[in-house]
C-alpha positions as CSV (number, residue, x, y, z in Angstrom):
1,X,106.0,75.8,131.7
2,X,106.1,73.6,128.6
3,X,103.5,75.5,125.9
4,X,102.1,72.2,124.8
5,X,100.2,71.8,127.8
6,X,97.8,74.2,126.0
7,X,97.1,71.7,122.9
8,X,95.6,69.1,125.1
9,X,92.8,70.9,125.6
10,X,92.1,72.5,122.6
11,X,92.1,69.8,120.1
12,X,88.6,69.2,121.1
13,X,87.3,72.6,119.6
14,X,88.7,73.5,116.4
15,X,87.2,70.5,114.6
16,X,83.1,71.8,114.0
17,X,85.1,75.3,113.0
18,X,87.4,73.6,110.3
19,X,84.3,71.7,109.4
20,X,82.3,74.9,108.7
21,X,85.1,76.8,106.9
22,X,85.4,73.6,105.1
23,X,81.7,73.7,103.6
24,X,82.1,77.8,103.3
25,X,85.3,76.5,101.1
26,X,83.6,73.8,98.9
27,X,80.3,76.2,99.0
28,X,82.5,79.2,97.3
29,X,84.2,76.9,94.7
30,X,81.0,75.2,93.5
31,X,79.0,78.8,93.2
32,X,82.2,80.2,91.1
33,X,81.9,76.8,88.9
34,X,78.2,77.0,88.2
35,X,78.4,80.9,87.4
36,X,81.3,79.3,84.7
37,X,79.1,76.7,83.1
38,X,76.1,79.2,83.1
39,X,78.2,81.8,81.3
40,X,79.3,78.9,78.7
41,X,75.5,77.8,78.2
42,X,75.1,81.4,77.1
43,X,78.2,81.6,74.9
44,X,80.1,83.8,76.7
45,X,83.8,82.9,77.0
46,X,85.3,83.3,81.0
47,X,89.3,83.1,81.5
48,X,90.6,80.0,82.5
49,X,93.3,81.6,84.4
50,X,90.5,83.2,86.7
51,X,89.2,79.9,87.4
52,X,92.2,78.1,88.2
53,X,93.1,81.6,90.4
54,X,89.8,81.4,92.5
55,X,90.6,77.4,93.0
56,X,94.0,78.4,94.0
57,X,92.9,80.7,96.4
58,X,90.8,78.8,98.3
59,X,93.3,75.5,98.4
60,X,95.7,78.2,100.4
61,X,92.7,79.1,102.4
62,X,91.8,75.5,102.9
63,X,95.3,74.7,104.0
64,X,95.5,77.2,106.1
65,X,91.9,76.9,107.8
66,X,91.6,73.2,107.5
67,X,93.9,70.2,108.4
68,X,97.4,69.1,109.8
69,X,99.1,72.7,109.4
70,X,95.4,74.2,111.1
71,X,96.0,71.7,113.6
72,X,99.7,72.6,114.3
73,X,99.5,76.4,114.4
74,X,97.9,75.8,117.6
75,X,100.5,75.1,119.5
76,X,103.6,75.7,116.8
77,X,104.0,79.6,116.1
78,X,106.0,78.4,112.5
79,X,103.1,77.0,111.1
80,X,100.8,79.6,112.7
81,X,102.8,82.1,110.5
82,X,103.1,79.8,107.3
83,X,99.0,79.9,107.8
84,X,99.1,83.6,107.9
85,X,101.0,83.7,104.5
86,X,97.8,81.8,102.9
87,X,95.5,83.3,104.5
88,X,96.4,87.0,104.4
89,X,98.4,87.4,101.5
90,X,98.6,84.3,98.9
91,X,95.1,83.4,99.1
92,X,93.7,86.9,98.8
93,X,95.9,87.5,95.8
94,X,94.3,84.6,93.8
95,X,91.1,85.5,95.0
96,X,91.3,89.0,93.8
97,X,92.9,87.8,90.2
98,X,89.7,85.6,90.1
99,X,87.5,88.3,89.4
100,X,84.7,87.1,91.5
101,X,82.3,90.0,91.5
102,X,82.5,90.3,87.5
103,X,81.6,87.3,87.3
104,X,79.0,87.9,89.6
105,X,77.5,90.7,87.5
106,X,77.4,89.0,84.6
107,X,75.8,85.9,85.5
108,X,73.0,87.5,88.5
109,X,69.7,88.7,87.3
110,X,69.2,92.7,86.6
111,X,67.5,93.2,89.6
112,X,69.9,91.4,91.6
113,X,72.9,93.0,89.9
114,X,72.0,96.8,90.0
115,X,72.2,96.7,93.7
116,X,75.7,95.2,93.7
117,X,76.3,97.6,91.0
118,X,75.2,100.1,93.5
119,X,77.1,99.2,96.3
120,X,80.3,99.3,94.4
121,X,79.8,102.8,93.8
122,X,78.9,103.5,97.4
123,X,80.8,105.7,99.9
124,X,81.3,103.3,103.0
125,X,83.0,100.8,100.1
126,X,84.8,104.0,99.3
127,X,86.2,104.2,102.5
128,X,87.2,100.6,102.7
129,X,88.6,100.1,99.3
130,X,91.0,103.3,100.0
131,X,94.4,101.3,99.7
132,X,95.8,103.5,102.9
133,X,92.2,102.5,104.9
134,X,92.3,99.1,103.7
135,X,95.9,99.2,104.8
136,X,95.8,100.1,108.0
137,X,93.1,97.5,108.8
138,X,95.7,94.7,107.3
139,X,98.4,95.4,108.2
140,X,97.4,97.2,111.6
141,X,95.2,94.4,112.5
142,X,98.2,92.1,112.5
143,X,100.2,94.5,114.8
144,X,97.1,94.4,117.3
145,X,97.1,90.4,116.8
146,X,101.1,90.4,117.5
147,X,101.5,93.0,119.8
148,X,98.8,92.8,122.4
149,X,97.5,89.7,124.1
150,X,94.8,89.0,121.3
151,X,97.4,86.2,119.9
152,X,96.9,84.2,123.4
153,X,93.5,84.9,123.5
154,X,92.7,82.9,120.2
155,X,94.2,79.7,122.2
156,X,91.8,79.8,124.6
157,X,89.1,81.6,123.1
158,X,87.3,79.8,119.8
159,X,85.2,82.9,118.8
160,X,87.9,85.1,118.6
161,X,90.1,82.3,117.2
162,X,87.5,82.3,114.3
163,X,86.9,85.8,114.1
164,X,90.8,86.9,113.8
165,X,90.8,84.5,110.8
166,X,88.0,86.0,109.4
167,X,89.7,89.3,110.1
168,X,92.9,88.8,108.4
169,X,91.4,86.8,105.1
170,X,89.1,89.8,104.6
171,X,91.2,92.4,105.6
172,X,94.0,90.8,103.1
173,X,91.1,90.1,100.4
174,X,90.2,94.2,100.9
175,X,94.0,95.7,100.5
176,X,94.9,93.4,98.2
177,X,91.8,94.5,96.1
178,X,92.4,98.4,96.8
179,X,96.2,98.3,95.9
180,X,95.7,96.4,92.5
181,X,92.2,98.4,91.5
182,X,90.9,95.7,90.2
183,X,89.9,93.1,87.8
184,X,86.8,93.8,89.4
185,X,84.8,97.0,89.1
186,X,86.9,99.5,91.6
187,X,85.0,103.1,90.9
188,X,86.6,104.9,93.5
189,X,90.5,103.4,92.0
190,X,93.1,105.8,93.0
191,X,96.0,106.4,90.1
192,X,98.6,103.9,90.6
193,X,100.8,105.8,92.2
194,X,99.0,106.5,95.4
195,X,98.1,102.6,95.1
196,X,101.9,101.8,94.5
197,X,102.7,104.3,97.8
198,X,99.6,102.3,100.1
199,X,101.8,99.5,99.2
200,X,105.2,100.5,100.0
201,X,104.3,101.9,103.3
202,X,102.0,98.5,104.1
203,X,105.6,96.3,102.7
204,X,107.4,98.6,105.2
205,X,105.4,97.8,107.8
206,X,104.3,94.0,107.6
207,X,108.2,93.6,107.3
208,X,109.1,95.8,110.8
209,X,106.6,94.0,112.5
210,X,108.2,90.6,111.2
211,X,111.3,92.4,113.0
212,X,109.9,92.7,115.9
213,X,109.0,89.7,116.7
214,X,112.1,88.2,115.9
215,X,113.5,90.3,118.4
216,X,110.5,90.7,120.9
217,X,108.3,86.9,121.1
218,X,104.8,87.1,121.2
219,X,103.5,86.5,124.9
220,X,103.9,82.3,124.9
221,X,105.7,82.1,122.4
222,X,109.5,80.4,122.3
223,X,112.3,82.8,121.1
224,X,113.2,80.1,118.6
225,X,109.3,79.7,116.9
226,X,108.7,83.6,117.2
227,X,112.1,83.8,115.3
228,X,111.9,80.7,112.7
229,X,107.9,82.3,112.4
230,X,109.3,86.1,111.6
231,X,111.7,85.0,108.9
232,X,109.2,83.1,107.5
233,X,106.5,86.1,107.5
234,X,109.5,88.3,106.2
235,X,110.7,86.0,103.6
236,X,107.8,84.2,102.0
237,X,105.5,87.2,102.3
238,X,108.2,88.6,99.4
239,X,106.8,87.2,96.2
240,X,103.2,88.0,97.3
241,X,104.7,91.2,97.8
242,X,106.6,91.3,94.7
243,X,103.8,90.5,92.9
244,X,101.8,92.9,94.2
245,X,104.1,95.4,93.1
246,X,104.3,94.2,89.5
247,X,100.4,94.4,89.0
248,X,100.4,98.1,90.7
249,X,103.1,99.5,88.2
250,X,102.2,96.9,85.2
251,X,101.2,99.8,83.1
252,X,104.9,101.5,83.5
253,X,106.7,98.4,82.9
254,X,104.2,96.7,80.2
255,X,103.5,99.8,78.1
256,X,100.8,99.1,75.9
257,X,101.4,97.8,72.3
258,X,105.6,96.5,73.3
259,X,105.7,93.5,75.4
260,X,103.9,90.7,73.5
261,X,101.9,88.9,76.1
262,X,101.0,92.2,78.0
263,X,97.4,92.2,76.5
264,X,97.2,88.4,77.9
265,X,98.2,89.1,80.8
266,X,96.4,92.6,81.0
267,X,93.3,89.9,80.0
268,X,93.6,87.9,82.8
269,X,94.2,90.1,85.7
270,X,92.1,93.0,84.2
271,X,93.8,96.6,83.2
């Protein structure tokens, strides 16, 4: 049976959900600028390396959620995984340097920012910014999505087509968050190396599952997409990963007061 029977009918749908994530997309870049330009008016200086991270991350979000490559993951597994690399790990990343809830704090009213100051310091977001928690629903949610018959469902199914997305931004947004500790406010941050060791085993496991599927298709999926689609998760999901690991263990390899631009960078991402 040729798979691109399936894209016939679906072309109709995902068009009023790229539309929305569109306007979510446009909606999050314009707040972030005007909490910016408010913080100028009232001389305080904000990184321009966080804005241009937060614009960042929503272009890979954007790209992945919206337009031709949107379009083609539908029916082209490839693409489907080049989307996941925005989604789940790029996009997150820049998100998380971006600092958004500092920037938050800073520019909400007192009485709007003690109870995000308060919820910070909760114990559900305790639970959820534990980097092995917040690993397991990343990198666990993608071995349900892979591994079970949820992938073929979000063909047919728009709902849960939105709702995986919304899954593995969030879900990347939340472990890349917990293994960094920051430049947000992270009360409950582990020491790095229990962060660093969330990380290895999530690394470990994103790249067997890209295994897997290079050896075992999803359902519907043609051995040579599910295989051209695992080397790219395996490959290109490397400097996310690589990344990841140099902001874990920055403080080992950047010791304080020896590497010249360690306080800029230190700045930017938040220490």
């Amino acid at each position: 049976m040729d798979h691109h029977e399936h894209h016939v009918p679906e072309s109709a749908w995902p068009n009023p959900g790229e539309s929305a994530a569109a306007i979510l997309l446009v909606t999050a870049l314009m707040a972030y600028a005007v909490a910016v330009v408010i913080l100028h008016r009232r001389g305080t200086s904000w990184p321009v390396a966080r804005t241009s991270s937060w614009a960042g991350g929503l272009l890979c979000v954007g790209v992945a959620l919206v337009g031709p490559l949107a379009e083609r993951a539908h029916h082209d597994f490839t693409a489907h995984m080049a989307g996941h690399v925005l989604l789940g790990m790029l996009g997150p990343l820049l998100l998380v340097l971006a600092a958004p809830v500092t920037l938050a704090l800073r520019v909400l009213p007192v009485r709007t920012s003690r109870p995000l100051a308060r919820l910070l310091s909760s114990l559900p977001l305790a639970v959820l910014t534990n980097p092995f928690v917040a690993g397991a629903l990343n990198i666990g949610g993608l071995w349900v999505l892979y591994r079970t018959a949820l992938y073929t469902t979000t063909h047919s199914d728009p709902l849960v087509h939105a709702l995986v997305h919304a899954h593995v931004l969030a879900a990347g947004y939340l472990f890349t968050f917990a293994v960094v500790g920051g430049p947000d406010p992270a009360p409950h941050r582990p020491s790095p190396p229990w962060r660093a060791a969330a990380l290895v085993l999530a690394i470990a496991a994103h790249n067997i599952l890209a295994k897997t599927l290079y050896a075992a298709p999803p359902e519907g999926v043609p051995a040579e997409q599910a295989r051209a689609g695992a080397e790219l998760m395996y490959y290109a999901g490397a400097p996310v990963e690589i990344v990841l690991i140099f902001l874990v263990c920055r403080t080992w390899i950047l010791p304080r007061g020896k590497a010249p631009n360690a306080s800029r960078i230190t700045s930017v991402w938040g220490s």
